[in-house]
C-alpha positions in Angstrom: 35.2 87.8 141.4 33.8 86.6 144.6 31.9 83.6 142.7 34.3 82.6 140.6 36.4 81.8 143.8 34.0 80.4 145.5 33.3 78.2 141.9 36.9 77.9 141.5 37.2 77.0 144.6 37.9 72.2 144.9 36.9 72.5 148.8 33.3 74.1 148.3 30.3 72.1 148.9 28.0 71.1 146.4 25.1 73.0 147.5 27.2 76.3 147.7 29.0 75.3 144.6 25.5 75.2 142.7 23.9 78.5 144.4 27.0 80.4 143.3 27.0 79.7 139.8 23.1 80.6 139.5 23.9 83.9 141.4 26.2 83.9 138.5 24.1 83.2 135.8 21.7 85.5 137.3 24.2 88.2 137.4 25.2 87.8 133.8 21.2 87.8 132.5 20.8 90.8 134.2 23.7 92.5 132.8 22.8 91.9 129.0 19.6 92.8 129.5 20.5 96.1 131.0 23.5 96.6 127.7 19.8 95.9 125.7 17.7 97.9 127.4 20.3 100.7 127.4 20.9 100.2 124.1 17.2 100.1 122.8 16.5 103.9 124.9 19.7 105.3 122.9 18.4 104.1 119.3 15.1 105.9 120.5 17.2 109.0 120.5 17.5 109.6 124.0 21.2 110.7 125.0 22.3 108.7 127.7 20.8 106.4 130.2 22.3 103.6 132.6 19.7 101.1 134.0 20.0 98.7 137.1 18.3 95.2 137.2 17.8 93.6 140.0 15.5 90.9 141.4 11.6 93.3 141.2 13.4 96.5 141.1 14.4 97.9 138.0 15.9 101.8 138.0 16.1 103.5 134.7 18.5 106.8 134.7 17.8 108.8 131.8 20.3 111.9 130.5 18.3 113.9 128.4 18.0 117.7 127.3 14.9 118.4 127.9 12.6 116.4 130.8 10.7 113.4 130.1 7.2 113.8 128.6 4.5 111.6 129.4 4.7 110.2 125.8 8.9 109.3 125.9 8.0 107.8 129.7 5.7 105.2 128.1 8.1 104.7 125.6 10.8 103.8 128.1 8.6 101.8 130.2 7.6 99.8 127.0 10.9 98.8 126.1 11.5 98.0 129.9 8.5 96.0 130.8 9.6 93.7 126.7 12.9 93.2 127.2 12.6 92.1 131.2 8.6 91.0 132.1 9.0 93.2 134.6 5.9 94.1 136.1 5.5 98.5 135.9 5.2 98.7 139.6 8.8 97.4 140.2 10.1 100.0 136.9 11.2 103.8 137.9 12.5 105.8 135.1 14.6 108.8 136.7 15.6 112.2 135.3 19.8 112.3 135.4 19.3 115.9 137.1 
């Protein structure tokens, strides 16, 4: 909401004007690719998870019965690391608990 006034907005300056809509471009890239990354961890049978992009940070919150194995990490990671080029340093994948 606060872009879209400042976008909205006939009295902001060009330079503002243009830094606001990449933040929300940005913003919306990063918010498919966390629908896809969610949605990718789900099909892999996982129950829940919510994940948080944002510029070299990524944070992965998994809700699952039983705790992550080394294997179902790398998996998670994997899909992580395709779907943004993330680098692994910048990736943490969390237990809900």
């Amino acid at each position: 909401a606060y872009l879209d006034s400042i976008i909205k907005d006939e009295k902001t300056d060009k330079d503002t004007l243009k830094d606001a809509q990449e933040q929300k471009i940005a913003l919306t890239q990063n918010m498919e690719k966390e629908t896809i990354v969610e949605g990718l961890i789900k099909a892999k049978g996982f129950n829940d998870c919510v994940t948080t992009i944002k510029d070299g940070s990524i944070n992965v919150v998994i809700d699952n019965a039983e705790p992550l194995t080394a294997a179902q990490a790398a998996q998670v990671m994997e899909i992580v690391r395709r779907e943004t080029d993330e680098k692994p340093e910048n990736i943490k994948i969390l237990p809900k608990n």
